[in-house]
Backbone bond lengths (Angstrom), bond angles and torsions (degrees), N, CA, C in turn:
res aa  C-N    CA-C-N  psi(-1)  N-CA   C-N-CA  omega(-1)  CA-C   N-CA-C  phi
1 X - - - 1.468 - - 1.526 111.31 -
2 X 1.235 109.80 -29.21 1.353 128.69 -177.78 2.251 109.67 -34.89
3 X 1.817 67.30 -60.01 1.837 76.39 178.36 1.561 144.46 -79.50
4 X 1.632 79.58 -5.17 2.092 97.01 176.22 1.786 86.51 -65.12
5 X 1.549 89.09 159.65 1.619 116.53 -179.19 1.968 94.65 -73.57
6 X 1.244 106.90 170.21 1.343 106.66 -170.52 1.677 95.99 -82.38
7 X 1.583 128.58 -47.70 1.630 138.39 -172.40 2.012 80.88 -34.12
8 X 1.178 114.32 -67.19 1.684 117.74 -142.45 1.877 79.19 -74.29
9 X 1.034 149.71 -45.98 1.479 133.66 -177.38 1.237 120.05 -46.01
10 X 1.813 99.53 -48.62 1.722 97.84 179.04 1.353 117.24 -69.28
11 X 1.737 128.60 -25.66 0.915 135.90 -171.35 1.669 102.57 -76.17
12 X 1.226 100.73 -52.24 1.496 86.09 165.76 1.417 151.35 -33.00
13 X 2.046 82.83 -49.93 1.514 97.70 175.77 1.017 120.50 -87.53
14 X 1.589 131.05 -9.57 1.523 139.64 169.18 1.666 104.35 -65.69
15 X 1.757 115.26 -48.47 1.405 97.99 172.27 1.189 129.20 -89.30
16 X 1.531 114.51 24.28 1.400 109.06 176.88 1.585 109.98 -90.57
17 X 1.268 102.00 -44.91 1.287 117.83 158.62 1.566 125.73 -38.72
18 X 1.194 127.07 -62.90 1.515 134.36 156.53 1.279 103.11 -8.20
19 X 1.560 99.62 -79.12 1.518 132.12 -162.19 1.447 90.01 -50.54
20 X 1.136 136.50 -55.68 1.604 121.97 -162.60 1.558 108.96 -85.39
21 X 1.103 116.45 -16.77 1.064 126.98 148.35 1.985 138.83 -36.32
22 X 1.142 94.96 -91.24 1.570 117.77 136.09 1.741 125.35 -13.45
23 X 1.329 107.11 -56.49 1.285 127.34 168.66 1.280 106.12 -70.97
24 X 1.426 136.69 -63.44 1.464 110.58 176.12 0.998 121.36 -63.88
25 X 1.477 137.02 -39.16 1.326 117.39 172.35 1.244 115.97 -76.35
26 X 1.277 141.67 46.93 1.255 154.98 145.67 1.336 117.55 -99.56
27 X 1.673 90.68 -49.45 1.669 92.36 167.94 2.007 125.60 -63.79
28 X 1.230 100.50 -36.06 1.519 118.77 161.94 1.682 122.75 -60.03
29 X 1.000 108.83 -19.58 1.493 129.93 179.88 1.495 115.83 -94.81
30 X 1.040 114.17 -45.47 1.408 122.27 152.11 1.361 117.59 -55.59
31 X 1.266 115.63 -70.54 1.302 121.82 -176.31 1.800 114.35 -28.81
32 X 1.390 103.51 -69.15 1.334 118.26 153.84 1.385 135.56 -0.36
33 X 1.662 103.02 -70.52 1.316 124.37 -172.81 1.788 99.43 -84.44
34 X 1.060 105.40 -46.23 1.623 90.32 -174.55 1.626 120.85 -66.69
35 X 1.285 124.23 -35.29 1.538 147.57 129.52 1.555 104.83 1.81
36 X 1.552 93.07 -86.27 1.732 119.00 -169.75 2.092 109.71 -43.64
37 X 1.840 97.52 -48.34 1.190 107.94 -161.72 1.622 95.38 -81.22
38 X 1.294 147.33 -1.84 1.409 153.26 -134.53 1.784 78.28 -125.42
39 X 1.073 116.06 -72.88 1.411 122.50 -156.21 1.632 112.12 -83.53
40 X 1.884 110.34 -13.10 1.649 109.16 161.26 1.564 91.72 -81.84
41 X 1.046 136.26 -40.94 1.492 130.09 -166.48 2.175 104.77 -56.27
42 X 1.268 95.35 -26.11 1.310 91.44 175.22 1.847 125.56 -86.93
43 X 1.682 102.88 -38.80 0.766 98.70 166.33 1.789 153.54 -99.72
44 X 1.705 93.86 5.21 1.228 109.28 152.18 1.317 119.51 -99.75
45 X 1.711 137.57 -16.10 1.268 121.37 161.10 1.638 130.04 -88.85
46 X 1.734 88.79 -46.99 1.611 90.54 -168.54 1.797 91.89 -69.34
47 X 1.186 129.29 -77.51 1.448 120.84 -158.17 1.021 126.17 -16.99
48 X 1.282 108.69 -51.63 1.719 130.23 -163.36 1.449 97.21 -76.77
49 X 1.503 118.41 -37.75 1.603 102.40 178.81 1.814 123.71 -88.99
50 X 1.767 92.42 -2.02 1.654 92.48 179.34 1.510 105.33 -115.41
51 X 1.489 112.15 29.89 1.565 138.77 161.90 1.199 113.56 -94.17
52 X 1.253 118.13 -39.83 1.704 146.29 -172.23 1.545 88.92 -86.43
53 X 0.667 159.33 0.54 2.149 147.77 -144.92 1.825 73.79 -145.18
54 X 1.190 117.25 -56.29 1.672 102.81 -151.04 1.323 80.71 -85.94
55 X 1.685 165.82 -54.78 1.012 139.01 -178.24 1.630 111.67 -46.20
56 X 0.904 132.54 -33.92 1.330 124.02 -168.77 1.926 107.01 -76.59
57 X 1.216 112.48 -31.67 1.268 100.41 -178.16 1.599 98.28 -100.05
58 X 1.317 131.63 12.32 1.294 118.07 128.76 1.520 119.33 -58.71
59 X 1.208 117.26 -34.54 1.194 97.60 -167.29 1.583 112.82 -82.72
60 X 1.309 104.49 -32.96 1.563 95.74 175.48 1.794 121.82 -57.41
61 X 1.397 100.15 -32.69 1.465 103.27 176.98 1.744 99.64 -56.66
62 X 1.251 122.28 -63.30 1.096 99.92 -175.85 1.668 124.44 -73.12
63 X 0.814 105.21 4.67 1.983 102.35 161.86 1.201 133.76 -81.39
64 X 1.941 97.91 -17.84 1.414 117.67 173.55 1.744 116.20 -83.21
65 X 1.823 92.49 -33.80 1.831 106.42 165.37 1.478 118.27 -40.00
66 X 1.803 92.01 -62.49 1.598 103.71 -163.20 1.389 99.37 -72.03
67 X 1.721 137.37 -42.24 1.287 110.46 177.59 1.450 130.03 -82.65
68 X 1.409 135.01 5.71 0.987 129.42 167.03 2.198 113.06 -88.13
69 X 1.267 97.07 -31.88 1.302 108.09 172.78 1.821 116.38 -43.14
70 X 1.958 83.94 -65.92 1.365 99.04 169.97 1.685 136.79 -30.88
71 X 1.904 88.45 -49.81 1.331 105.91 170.97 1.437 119.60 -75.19
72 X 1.010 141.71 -20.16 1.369 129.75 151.84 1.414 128.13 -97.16
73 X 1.847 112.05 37.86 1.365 106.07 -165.26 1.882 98.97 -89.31
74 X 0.975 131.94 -157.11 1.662 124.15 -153.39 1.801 69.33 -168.51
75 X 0.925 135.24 5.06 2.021 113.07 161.86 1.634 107.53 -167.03
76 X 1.679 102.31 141.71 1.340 97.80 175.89 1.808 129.81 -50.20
77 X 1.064 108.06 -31.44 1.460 120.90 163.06 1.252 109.69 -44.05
78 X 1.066 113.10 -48.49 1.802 116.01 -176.42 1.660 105.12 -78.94
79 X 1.138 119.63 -25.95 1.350 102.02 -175.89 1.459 91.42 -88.40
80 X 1.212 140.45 -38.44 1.388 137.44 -151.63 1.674 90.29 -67.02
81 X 1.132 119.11 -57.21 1.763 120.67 165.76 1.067 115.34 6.45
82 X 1.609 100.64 -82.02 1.749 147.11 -172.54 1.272 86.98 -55.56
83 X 1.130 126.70 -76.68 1.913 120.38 -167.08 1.179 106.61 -54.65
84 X 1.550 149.38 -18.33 1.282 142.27 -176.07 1.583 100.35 -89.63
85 X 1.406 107.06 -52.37 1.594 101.42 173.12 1.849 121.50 -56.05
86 X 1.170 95.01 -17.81 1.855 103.62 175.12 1.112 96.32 -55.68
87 X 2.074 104.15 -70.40 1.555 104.12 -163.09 1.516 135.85 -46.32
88 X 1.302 84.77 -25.97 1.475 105.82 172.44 1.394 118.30 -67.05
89 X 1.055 122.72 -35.27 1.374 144.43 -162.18 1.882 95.37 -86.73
90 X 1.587 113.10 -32.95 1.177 106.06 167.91 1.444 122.67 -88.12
91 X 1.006 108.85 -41.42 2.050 97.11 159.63 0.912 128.11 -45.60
92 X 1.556 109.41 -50.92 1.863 100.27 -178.20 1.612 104.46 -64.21
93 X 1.222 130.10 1.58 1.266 125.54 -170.91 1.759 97.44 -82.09
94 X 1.250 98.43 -62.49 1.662 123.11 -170.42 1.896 107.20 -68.02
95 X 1.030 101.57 -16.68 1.661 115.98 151.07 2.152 123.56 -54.07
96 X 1.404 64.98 -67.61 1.649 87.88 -170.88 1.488 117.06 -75.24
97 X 1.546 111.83 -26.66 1.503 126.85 147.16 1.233 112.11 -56.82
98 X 1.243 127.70 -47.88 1.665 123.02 -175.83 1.992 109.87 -53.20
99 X 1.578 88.81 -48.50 1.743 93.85 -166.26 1.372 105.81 -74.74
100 X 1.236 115.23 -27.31 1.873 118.14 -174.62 1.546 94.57 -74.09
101 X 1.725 119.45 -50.11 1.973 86.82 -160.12 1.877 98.24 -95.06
102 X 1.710 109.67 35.84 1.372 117.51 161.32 1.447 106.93 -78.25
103 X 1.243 135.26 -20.86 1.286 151.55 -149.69 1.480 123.13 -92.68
104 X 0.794 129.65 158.61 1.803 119.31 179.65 1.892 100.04 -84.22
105 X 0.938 104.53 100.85 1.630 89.08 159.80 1.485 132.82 -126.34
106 X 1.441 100.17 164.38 1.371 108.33 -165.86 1.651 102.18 -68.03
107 X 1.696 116.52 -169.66 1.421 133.58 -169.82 1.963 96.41 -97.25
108 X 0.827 117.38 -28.37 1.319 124.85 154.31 1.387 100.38 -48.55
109 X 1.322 115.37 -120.40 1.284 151.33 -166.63 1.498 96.73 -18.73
110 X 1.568 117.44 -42.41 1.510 121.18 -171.05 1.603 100.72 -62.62
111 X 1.309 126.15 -47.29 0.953 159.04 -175.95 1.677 104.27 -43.12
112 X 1.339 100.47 -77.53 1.621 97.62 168.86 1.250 149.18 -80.28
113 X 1.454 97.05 -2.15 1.500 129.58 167.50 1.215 102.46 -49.18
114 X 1.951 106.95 -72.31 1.271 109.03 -178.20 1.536 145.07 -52.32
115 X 1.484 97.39 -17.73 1.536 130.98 167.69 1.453 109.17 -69.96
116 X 1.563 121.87 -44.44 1.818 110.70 155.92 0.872 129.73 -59.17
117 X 1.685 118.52 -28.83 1.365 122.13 -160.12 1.703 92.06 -77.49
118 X 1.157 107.99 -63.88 1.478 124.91 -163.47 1.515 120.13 -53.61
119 X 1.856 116.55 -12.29 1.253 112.15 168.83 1.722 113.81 -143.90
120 X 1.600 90.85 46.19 1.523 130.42 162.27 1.151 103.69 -91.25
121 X 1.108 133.66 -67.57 1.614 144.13 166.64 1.807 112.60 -34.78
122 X 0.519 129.79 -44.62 1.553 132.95 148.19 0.943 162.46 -33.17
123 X 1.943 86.87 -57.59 1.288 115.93 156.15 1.411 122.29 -56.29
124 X 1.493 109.00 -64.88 1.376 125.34 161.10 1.594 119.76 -24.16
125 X 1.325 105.07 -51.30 1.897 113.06 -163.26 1.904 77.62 -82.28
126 X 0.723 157.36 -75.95 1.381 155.87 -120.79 1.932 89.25 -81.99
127 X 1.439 132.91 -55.44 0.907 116.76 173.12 1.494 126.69 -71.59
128 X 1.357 113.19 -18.96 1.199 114.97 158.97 1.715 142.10 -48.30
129 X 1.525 77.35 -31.25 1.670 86.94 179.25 1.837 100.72 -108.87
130 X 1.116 131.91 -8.26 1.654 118.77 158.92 1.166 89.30 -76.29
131 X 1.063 158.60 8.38 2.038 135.59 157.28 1.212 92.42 -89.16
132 X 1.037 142.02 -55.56 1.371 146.04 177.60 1.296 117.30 -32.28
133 X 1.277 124.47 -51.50 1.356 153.58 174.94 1.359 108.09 -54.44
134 X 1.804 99.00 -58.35 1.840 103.85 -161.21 1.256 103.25 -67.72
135 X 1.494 127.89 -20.32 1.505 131.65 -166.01 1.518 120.35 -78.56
136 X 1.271 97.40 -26.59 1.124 117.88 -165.40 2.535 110.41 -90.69
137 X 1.138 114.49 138.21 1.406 99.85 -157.70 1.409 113.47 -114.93
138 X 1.314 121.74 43.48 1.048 166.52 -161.40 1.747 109.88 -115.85
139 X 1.777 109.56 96.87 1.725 114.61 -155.70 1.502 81.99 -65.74
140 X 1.718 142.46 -64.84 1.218 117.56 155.27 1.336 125.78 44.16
141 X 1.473 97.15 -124.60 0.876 141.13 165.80 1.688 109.53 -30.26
142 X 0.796 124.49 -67.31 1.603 135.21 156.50 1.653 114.11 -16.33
143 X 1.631 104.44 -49.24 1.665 114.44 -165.38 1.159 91.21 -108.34
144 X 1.451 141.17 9.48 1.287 124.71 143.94 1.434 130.49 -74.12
145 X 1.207 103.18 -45.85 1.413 147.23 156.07 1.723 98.31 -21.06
146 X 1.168 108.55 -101.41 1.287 130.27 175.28 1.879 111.98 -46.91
147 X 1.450 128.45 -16.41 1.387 110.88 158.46 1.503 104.13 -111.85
148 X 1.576 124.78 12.41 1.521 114.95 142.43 1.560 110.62 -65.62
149 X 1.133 117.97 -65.29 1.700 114.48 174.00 1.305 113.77 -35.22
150 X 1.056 123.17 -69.07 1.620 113.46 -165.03 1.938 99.89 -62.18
151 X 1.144 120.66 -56.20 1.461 109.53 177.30 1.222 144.75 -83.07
152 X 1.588 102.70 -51.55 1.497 108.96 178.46 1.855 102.24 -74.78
153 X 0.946 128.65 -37.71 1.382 136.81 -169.94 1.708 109.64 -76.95
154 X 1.360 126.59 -36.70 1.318 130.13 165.61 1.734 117.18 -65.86
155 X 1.473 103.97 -32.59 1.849 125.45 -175.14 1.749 72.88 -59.85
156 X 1.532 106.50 -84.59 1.065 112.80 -137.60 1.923 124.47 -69.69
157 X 1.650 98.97 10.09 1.404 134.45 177.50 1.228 109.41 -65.79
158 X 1.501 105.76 -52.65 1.654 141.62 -130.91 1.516 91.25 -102.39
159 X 1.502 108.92 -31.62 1.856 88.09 -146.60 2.378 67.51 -98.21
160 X 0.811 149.27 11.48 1.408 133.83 -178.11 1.623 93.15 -108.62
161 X 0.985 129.21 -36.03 1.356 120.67 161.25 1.258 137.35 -69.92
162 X 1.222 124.52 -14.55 1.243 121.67 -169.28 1.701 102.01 -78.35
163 X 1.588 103.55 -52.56 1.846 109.49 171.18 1.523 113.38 -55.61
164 X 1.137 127.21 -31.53 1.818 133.23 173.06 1.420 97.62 -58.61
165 X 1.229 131.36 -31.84 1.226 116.90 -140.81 1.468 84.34 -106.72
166 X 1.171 120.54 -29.29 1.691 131.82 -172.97 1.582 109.99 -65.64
167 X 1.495 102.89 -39.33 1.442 124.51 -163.97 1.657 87.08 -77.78
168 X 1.178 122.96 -65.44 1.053 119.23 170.85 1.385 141.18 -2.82
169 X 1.456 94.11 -82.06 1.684 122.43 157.07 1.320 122.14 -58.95
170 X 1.203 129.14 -7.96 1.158 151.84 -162.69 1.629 101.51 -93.94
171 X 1.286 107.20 -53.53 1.437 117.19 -173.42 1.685 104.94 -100.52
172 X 0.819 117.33 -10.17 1.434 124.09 165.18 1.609 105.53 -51.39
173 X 1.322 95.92 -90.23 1.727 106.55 147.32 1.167 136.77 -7.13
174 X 0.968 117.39 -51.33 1.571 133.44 -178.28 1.242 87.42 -71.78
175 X 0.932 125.84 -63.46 1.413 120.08 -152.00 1.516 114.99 -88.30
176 X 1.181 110.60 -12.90 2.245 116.48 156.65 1.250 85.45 -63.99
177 X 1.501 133.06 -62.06 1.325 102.23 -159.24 1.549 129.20 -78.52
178 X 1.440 98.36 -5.86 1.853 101.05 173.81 1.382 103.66 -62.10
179 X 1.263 100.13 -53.84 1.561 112.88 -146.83 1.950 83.54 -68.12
180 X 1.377 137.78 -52.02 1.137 120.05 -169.64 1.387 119.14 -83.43
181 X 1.577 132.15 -7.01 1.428 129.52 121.85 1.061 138.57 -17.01
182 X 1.314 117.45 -41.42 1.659 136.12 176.15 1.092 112.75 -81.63
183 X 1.503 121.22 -41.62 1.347 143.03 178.17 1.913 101.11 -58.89
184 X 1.000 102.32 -72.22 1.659 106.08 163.33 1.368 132.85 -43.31
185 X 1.180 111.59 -27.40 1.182 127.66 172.08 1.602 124.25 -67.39
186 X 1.716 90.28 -40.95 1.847 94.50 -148.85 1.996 70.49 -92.60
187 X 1.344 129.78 -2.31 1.647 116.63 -160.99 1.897 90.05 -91.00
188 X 1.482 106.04 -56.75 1.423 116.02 -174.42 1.427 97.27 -46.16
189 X 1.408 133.74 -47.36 1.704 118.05 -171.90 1.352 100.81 -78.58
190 X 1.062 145.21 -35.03 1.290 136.16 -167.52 1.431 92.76 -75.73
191 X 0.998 137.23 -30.92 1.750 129.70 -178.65 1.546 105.22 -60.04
192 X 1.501 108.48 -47.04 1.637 129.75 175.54 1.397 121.89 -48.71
193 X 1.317 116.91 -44.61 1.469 147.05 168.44 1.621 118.40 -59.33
194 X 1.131 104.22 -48.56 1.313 126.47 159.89 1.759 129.15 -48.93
195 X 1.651 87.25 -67.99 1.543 83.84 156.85 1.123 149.05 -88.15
196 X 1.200 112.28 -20.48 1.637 122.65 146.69 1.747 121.20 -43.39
197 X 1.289 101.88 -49.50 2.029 97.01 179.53 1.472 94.55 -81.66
198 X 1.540 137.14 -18.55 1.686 110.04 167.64 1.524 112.53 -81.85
199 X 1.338 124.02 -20.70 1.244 115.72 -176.89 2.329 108.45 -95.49
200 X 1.200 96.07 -6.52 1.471 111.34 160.23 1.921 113.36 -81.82
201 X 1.487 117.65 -28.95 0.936 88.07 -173.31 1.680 105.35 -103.19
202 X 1.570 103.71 -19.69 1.621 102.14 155.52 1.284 126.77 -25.49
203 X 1.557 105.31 -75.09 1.618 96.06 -179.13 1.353 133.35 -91.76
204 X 1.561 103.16 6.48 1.516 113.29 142.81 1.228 119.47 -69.57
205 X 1.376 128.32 -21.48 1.682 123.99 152.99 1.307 98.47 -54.59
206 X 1.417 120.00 -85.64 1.340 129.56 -156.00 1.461 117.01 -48.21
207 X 1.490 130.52 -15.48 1.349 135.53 170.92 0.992 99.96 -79.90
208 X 1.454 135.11 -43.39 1.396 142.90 -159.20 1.762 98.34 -58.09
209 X 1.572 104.19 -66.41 1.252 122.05 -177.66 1.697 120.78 -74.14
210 X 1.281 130.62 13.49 1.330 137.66 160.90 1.347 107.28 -105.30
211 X 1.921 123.38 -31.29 1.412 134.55 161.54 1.478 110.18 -40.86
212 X 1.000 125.38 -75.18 1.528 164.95 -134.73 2.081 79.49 -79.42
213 X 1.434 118.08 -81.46 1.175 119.95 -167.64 1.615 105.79 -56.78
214 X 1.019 126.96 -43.09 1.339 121.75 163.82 1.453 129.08 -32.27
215 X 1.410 97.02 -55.88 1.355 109.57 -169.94 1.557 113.32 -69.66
216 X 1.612 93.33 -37.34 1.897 90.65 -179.67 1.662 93.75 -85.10
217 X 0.985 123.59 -2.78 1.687 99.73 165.24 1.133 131.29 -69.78
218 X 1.774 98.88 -31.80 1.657 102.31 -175.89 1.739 101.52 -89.86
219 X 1.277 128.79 -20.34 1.059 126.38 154.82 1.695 132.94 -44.66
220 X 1.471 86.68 -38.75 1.597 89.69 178.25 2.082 105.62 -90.46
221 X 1.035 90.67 -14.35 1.474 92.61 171.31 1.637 105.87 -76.86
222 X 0.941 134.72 -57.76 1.384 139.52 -166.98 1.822 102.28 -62.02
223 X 1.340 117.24 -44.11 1.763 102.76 -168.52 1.368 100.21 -97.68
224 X 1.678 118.91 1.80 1.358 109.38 165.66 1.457 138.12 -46.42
């Protein structure tokens, strides 16, 4: 290096510099985007689908309201109530089903989806017919009624919750690990960043100091 002209040294060392330059904000640019895409990944997927999970076990709470209500109502009016609040209780279901399998999902999630879907249908027919029951004034009918609730109606409670609750946790999960993906992410570039401006300002020393000796060489050559 000794013998390059000084013009091609500085030029050198002006684009070495660039270059390390360049590189961190590449590395910063990255950093950024993987960050950015970690934490939209959370809040346009996971939220919206663990918004959808807690509406749904609203809704079961209230299916468990309207049929136990039902079952101790004292007039058809009152049960007819309860059966309107069911129906209701089944739309917002078939709502919230619409927007969840709008969604990208995983082989999991597909998985237990279908496990709500499939003993939703059940649920429904099993409370459907204790309104049926309560309306009707027939003691019978009444004590059927009342050991559908405690069994067939708790079975069929139990088996739609257990996958909600999975799905749940499921996306819970998902989303510790987005959020600490990102976390990893934004740490690994900052490590990058790091070593790039110490090894930028290294041989911005070391240009500095091959500049510098150069210059007083030809200096000391010239008033020699």
């Amino acid at each position: 290096m000794n013998k390059l002209a000084l013009s091609t040294k500085l030029y050198a060392s002006f684009t070495l510099q660039l270059a390390f330059i360049a590189g961190i904000g590449a590395v910063g640019f990255y950093s950024v985007t993987q960050v950015t895409n970690q934490y939209r990944r959370v809040v346009e997927v996971n939220v919206p689908k663990e918004k959808i999970l807690v509406d749904l076990r609203m809704v079961q709470k209230d299916v468990v309201i309207a049929v136990r209500t039902a079952a101790g109502a004292d007039t058809p009016a009152a049960v007819n109530e309860q059966a309107k609040a069911l129906e209701e209780s089944g739309a917002r279901f078939e709502k919230a089903s619409e927007k969840f399998e709008s969604m990208e999902l995983s082989e999991t999630e597909t998985k237990l989806w279908n496990g709500v879907k499939e003993n939703w249908k059940p649920l429904m027919e099993v409370s459907t017919k204790i309104m049926s029951l309560s309306r009707s004034e027939n003691a019978d009918d009444h004590t059927k009624r009342d050991q559908m609730v405690k069994v067939d109606f708790d079975t069929a409670r139990k088996n739609v919750r257990v996958p909600v609750e999975a799905l749940k946790e499921f996306q819970t999960k998902d989303s510790e690990a987005s959020n600490q993906s990102a976390q990893d992410s934004g740490n690994y570039s900052k490590t990058l960043m790091i070593i790039s401006a110490a090894m930028g300002i290294f041989f911005g020393l070391f240009a500095a100091i091959s500049l510098t000796r150069g210059i007083n060489r030809n200096l000391n050559h010239i008033t020699a």
